[in-house]
N, C-alpha and C positions, 0 to 999 in steps of 0.2 A: 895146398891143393884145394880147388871148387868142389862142394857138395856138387853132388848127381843130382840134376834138374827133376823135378816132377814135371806129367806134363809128355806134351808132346814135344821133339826137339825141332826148333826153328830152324831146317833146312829148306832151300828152296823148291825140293818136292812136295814138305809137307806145305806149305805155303802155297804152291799152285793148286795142290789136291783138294786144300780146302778153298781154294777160290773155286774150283771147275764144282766142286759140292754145292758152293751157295748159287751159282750160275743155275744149276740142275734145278736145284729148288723153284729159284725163280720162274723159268721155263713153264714147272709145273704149275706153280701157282698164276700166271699168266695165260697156259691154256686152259685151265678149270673155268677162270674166270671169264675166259672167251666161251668157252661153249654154255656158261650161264645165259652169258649176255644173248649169244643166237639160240638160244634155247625161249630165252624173255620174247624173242624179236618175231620169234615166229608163230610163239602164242597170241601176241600183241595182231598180226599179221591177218591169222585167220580168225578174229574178232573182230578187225576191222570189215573184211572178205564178207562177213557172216552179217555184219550190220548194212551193209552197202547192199545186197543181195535181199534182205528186210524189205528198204527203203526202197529200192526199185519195185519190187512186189506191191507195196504200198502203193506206191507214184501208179502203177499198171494198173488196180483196183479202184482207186481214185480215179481213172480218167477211164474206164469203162464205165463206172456207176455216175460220172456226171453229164448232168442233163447237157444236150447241145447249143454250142453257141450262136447266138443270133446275129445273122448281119444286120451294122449299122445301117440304116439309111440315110442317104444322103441328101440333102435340102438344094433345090436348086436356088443358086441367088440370084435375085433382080439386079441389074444396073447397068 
């Protein structure tokens, strides 16, 4: 007669339960990782937003404070 296994017994419930377990795990560690990543994206997002917004401000400050441009004049040609 076989010694009693230690351990869990190798039936095909315990075998799918521990599949559907590591499944779960995954899941979660795949949405964590997503809500990092749009978490990054939207920091990233409104730093751009905020620098673009800067730069415009700039560019508008810049072209009120400079002096006007002068029309070329044109040369008439001989020939």
């Amino acid at each position: 007669m076989n010694p009693p296994r230690r351990g869990a017994p190798r039936t095909a419930k315990a075998v799918f339960e521990a599949s559907e377990r590591r499944n779960v795990q995954v899941k979660l560690q795949i949405s964590a990782e997503s809500a990092a990543n749009d978490a990054k994206t939207a920091r990233l997002k409104a730093l751009r937003l905020e620098k673009e917004a800067l730069d415009a401000e700039a560019a508008h400050l810049k072209a009120q404070t400079a002096p006007p441009l002068q029309a070329k004049k044109r040369s008439k040609k001989s020939g």
